[in-house]
C-alpha positions in Angstrom: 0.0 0.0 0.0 1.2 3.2 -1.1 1.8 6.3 1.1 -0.9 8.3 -0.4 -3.7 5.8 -0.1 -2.6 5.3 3.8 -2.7 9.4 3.9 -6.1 9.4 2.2 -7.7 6.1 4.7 -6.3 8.0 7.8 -8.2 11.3 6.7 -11.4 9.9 5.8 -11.4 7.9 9.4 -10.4 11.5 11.3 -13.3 13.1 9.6 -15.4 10.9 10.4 -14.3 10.3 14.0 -14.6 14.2 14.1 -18.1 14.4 13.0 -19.2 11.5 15.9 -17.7 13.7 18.1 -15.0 10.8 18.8 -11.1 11.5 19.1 -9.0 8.8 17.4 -7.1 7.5 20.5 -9.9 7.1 22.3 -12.0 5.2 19.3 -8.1 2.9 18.4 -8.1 1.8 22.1 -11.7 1.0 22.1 -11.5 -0.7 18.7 -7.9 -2.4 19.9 -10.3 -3.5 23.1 -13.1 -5.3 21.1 -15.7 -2.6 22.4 -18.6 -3.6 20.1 -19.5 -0.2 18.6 -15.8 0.4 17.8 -16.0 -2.5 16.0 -19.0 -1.6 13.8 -18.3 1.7 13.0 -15.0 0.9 11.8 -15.7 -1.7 9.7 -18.5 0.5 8.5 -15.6 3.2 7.7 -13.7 1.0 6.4 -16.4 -0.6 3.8 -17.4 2.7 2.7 -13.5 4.2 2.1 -13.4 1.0 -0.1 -16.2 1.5 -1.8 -14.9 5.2 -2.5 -17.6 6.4 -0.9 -17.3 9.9 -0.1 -16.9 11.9 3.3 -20.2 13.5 3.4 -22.1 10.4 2.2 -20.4 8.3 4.5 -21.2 10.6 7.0 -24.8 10.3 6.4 -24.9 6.3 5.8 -23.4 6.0 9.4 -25.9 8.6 11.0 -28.9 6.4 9.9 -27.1 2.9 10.1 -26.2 4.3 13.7 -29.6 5.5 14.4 -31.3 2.4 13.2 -28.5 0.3 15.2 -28.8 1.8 18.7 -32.4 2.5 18.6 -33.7 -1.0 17.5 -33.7 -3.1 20.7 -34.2 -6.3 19.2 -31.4 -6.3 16.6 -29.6 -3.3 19.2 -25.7 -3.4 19.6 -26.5 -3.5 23.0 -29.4 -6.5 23.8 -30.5 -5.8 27.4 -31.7 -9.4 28.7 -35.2 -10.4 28.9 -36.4 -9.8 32.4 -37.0 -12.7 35.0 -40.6 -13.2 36.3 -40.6 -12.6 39.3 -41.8 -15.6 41.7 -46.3 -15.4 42.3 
């Protein structure tokens, strides 16, 4: 891989990352840690810089794929368990 496509990777992540509202040393440990919405969002990054997607429209597939994501609780990144009758 060539300098310039490294360059151009690294920028499209930091925009991103800007836009969330995320710093990028905070989001690589996280993503280094196996959190679970590190994880998605950067293979959604990722997917989208190889598609050539570009800044702004990735920006805007990762609002609604993040919106749909975190506020579905069935198919949620985070499933809270099913609660436990309690004894009659």
């Amino acid at each position: 891989m060539n300098s310039s496509a490294y360059n151009s990777k690294h920028q499209f992540m930091s925009d991103i990352l800007k836009t969330l509202h995320l710093t990028m040393d905070i989001f690589m440990y996280n993503l280094a840690h196996h959190s679970p919405y590190e994880m998605v969002l950067y293979h959604w990054i990722d997917k989208l810089y190889r598609k050539g997607t570009s800044i702004e429209d990735a920006i805007q597939l990762i609002y609604k794929a993040r919106n749909i994501l975190l506020l579905n609780p069935k198919n949620g990144l985070y499933n809270t368990p099913e609660p436990i009758d309690s004894p009659s």
